[in-house]
C-alpha positions in Angstrom: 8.7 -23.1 -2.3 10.3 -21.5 0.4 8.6 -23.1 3.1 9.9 -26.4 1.9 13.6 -25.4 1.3 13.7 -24.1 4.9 12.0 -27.1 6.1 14.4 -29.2 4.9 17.7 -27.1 5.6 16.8 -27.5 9.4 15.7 -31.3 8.8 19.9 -31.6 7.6 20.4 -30.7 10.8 22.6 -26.9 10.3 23.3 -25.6 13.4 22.9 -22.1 12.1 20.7 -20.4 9.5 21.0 -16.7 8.9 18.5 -14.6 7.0 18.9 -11.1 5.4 15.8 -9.2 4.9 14.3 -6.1 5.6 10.8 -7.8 5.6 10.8 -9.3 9.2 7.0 -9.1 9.6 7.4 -11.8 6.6 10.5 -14.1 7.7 9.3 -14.5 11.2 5.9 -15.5 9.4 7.9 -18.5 7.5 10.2 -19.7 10.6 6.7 -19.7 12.6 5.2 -22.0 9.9 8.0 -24.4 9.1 7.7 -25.1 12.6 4.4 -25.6 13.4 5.0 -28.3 10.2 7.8 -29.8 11.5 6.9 -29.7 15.3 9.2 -27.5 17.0 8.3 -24.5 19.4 9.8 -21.3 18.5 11.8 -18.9 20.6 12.8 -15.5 20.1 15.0 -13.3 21.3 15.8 -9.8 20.9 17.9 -6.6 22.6 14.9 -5.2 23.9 12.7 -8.4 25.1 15.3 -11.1 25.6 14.9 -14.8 24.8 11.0 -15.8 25.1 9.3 -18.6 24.2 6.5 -17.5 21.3 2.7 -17.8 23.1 4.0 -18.0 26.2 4.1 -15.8 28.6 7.7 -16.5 30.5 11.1 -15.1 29.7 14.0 -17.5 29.5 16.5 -14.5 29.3 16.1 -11.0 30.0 16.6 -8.0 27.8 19.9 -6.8 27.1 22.3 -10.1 27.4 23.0 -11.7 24.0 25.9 -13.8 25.4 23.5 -15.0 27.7 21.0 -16.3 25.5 23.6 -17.9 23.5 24.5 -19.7 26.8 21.2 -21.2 27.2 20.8 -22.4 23.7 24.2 -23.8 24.3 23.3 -25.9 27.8 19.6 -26.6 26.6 18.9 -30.3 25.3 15.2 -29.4 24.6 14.4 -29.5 20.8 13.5 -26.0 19.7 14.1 -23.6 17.2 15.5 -20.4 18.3 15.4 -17.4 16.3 18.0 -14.2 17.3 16.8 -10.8 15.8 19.6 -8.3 15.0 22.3 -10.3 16.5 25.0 -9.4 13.5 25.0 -5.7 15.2 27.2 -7.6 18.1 29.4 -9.2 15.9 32.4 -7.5 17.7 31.8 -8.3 20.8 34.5 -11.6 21.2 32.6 -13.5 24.0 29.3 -13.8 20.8 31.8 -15.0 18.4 33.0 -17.2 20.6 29.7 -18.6 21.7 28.7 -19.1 18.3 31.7 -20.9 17.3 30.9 -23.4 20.2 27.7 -23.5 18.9 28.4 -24.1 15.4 30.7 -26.9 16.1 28.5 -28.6 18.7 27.4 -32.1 17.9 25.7 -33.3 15.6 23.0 -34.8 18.0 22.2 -31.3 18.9 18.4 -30.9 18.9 18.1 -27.2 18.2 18.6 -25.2 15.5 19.3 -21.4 15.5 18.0 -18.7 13.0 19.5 -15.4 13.3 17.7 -12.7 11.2 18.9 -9.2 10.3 18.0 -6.3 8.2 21.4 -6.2 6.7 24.1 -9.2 5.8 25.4 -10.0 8.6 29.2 -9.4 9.3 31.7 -11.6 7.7 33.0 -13.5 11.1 29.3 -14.3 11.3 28.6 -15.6 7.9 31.8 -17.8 7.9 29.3 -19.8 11.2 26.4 -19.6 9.2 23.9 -21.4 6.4 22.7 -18.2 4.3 19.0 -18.5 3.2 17.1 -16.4 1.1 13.1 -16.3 1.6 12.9 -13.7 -1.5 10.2 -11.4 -2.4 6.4 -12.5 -1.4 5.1 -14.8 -4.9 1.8 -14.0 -6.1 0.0 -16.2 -4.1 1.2 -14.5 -1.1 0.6 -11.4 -2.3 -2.7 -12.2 -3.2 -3.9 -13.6 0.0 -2.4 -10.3 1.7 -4.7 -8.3 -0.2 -7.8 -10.4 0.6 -6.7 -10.2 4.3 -6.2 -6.4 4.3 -9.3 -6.0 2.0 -11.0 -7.8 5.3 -9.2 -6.1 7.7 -10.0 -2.1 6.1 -14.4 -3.6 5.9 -13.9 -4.2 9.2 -12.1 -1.1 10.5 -13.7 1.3 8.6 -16.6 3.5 9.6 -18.0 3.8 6.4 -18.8 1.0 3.5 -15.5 -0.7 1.4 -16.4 -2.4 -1.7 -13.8 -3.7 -4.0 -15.3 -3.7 -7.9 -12.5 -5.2 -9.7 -12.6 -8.4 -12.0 -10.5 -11.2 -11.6 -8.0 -9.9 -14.2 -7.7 -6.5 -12.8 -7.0 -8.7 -9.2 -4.2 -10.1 -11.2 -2.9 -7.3 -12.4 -2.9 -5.4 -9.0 -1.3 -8.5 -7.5 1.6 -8.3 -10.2 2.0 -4.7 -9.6 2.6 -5.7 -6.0 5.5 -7.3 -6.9 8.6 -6.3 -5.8 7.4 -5.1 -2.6 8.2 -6.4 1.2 4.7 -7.6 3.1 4.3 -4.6 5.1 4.7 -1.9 2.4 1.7 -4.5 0.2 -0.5 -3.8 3.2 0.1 -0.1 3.4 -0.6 0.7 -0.3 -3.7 -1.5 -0.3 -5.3 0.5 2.7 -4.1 3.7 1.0 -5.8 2.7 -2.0 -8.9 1.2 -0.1 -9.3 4.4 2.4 -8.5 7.1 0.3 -7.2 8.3 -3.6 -4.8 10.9 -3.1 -3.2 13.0 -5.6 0.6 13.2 -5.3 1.6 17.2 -4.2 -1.2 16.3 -1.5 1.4 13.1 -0.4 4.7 15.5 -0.3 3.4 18.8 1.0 5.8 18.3 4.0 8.6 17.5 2.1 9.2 21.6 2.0 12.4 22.4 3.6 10.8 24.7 6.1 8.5 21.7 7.0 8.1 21.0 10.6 8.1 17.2 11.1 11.7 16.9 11.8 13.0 16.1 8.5 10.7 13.0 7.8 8.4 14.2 4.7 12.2 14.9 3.3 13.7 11.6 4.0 10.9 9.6 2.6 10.4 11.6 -0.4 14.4 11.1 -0.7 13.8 7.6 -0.5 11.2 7.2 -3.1 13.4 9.4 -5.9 16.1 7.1 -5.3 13.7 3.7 -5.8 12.0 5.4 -8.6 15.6 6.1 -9.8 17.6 2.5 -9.5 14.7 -0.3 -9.5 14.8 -2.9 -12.1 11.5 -5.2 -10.7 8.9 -4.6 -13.4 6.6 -2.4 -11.8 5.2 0.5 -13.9 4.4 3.9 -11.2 1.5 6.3 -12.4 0.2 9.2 -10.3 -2.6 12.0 -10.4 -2.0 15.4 -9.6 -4.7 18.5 -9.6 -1.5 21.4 -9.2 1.4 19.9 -11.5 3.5 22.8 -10.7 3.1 22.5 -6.9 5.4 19.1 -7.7 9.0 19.2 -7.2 11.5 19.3 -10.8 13.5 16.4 -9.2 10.2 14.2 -9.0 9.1 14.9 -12.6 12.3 14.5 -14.9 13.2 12.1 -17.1 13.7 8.7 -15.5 11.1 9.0 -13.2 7.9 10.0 -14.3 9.1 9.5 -18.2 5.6 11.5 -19.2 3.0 13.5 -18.4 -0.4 13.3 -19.6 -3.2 16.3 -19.0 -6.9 15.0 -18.4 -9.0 18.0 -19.9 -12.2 18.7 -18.8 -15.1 16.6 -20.4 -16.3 17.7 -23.8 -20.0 17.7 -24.8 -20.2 14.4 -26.1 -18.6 13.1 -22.6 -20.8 15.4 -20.8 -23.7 13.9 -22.6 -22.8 10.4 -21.9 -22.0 11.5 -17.5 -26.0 13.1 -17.8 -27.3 10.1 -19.5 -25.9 7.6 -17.0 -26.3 9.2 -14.1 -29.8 10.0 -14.7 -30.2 6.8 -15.9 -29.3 5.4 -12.4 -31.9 7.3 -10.6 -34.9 7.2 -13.0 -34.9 10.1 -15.0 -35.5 10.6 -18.7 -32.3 12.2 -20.3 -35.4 13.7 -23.1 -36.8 15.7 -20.6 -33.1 17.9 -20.5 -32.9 17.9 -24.5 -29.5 15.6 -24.0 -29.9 14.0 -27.4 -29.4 17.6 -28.9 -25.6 18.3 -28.5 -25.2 21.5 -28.8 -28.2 22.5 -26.3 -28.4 25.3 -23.4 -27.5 22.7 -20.5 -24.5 20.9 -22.3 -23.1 24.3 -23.3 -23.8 25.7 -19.9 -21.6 22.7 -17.8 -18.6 23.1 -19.9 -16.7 24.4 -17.1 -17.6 21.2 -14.5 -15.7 18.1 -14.0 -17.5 14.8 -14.0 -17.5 14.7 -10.6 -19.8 17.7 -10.3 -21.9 16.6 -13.0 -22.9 13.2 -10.9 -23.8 15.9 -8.3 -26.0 17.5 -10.1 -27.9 14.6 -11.5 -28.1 13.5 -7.7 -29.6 16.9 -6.9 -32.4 16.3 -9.7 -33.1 12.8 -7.9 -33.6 14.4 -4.4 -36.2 16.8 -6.3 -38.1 14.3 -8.3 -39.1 13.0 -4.6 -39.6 16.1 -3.7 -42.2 16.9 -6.7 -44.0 13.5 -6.4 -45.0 14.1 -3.0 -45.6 17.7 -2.4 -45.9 19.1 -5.8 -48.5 16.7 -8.0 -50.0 19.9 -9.8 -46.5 21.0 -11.8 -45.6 19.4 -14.8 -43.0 16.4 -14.5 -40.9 18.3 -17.5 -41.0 21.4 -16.1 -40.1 20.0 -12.3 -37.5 18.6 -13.6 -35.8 21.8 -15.5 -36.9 23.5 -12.7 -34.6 21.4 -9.6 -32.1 21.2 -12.8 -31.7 24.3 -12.7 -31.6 24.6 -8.4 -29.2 21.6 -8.4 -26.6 23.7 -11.0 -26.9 26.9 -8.8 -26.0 24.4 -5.6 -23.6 22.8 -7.2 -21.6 26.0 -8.4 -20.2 26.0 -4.6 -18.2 23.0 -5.2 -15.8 24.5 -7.0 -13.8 27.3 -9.0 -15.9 28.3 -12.6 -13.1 29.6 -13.7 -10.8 26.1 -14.1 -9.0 26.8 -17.0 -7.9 30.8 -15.6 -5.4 29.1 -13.5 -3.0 25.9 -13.2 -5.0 24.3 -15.9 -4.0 26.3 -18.8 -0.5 26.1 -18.3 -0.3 22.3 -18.1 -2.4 22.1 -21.0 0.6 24.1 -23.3 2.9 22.3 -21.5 1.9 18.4 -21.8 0.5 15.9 -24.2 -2.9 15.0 -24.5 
């Protein structure tokens, strides 16, 4: 565990211990707990704070002087563990060499230990003064207790209800899925995924050259060819789009996305099955619609309506049923019901285009596997 190997690099008593990670949410998470287990305070210093000791409000050194935090660590005989942020991006400066050489050949009764963290490796002059650890990728236990956390986080944030309906294998399929990715990107595609499903020409429509975000969209979507591109962690990358052709040709070759599937529209038998469950759900009798008969007027009628709109419409036939309970005892229950059928099919026609297959959805049909 990585905990323990940390734990027991400072315990040898190394001077210096350097970590390269572009997860520092995640290292300064670890150096935080092998110290609470091993009884040492933490402080941290970086460019723009200084050297402070972490919970307390006090600064030992301020902003802008790594030499001079060096010095302190140098003259302090307090036990502590001090961890320097970014500090490879002075390695030229002479008088930080310098203070780390004195620092790496200080004696052995020293009772500190420094951690310098960067994003990068640091530079050679610094890695010569240095123990190199590597805290990895988050393991699956990590990754799964960041999921419950944001999970709890999202319930709590969100103005409307979260619920979560997946079994403990799909859990542990999500979690190695996960894999591969640094602490903070894990929280970001869980709250995606909890707040909102987004189809992917939705996700770059600023990456347009004539976009107006300063070249962000561009940079980002850059970033994801070239991951999609070179990475070899076994994670698998599946998308939805509504306008395939809205999608850039660099996105959608070979090596990338490898295929591409098309999702028709729901057949009769499938439209049958949405009305029976749906109805179902809110008390109706499928009979009273003729839905065991599949070639009737109400199956042939929807073939133009995703699922979505179908759930609609059986919700439409619920609201009436109330409607023809309370106000309405003298009409025939069959009849209501064909009757706010047929209101909740004329509403629902405002959801969306009849026309579906006229337009994008042809095209991707003659153009990719089913």
């Amino acid at each position: 565990m990585k905990l323990e190997n940390l734990k027991l690099l400072i315990a040898a008593g190394n001077p210096i211990i350097s970590i390269s990670t572009p997860d520092e949410p995640r290292a300064v998470w670890i150096v935080h707990e092998v110290a609470r287990a091993v009884g040492l305070p933490v402080s941290a210093w970086s460019l723009t704070e200084g050297l402070q000791p972490c919970g307390v409000e006090q600064v030992l050194v301020e902003a802008g002087k790594p030499a001079a935090a060096l010095k302190y660590v140098k003259d302090s005989s307090q036990p502590a563990i001090y961890l320097f942020k970014d500090l490879g991006q002075h390695a030229k400066d002479p008088q930080i060499l310098r203070y780390l050489r004195d620092l790496y050949f200080s004696p052995v009764s020293r009772p500190w230990t420094i951690i310098l963290l960067d994003a990068a490796s640091p530079p050679i002059e610094m890695r010569r003064l240095s123990l190199p650890f590597e805290i990895g990728w988050p393991y699956e236990e990590e990754i799964l207790s960041t999921v419950r956390k944001t999970y709890q986080e999202v319930q709590q944030r969100s103005l409307h209800k979260v619920e979560s309906r997946l079994s403990k294998t799909e859990l542990e399929l999500a979690v190695q899925t996960l894999r591969g990715l640094t602490s903070e990107e894990i929280v970001r595609v869980v709250s995606e995924v909890l707040y909102e499903d987004y189809e992917i020409e939705k996700a770059f429509a600023s990456a347009s050259s004539e976009s107006a975000d300063g070249g962000l969209s561009q940079r980002v979507f850059g970033t994801l060819l070239t991951w999609m591109q070179d990475h070899r962690q076994p994670i698998f990358l599946i998308a939805t789009a509504n306008e395939i052709e809205r999608l850039p040709p660099e996105l959608v070759r070979k090596g990338r996305f490898d295929e591409i599937f098309f999702v028709d529209l729901p057949g009769a038998g499938e439209r049958e099955a949405i009305f029976t469950i749906h109805l179902r759900k809110r008390g109706r009798d499928k009979a009273t619609f003729g839905l065991p008969d599949g070639g009737n007027r109400e199956l042939h009628r929807s073939g133009d309506r995703a699922g979505c709109r179908l759930r609609h419409v059986c919700g439409l036939c619920g609201q009436g049923r109330v409607y023809d309970r309370a106000y309405s005892r003298r009409y025939c229950r069959h009849a209501a019901d064909r009757r706010h059928h047929a209101r909740a099919r004329r509403q629902a026609a405002g959801l969306g285009p009849r026309t579906l297959r006229d337009g994008g959805l042809t095209s991707c049909n003659r153009a990719a596997p089913r």
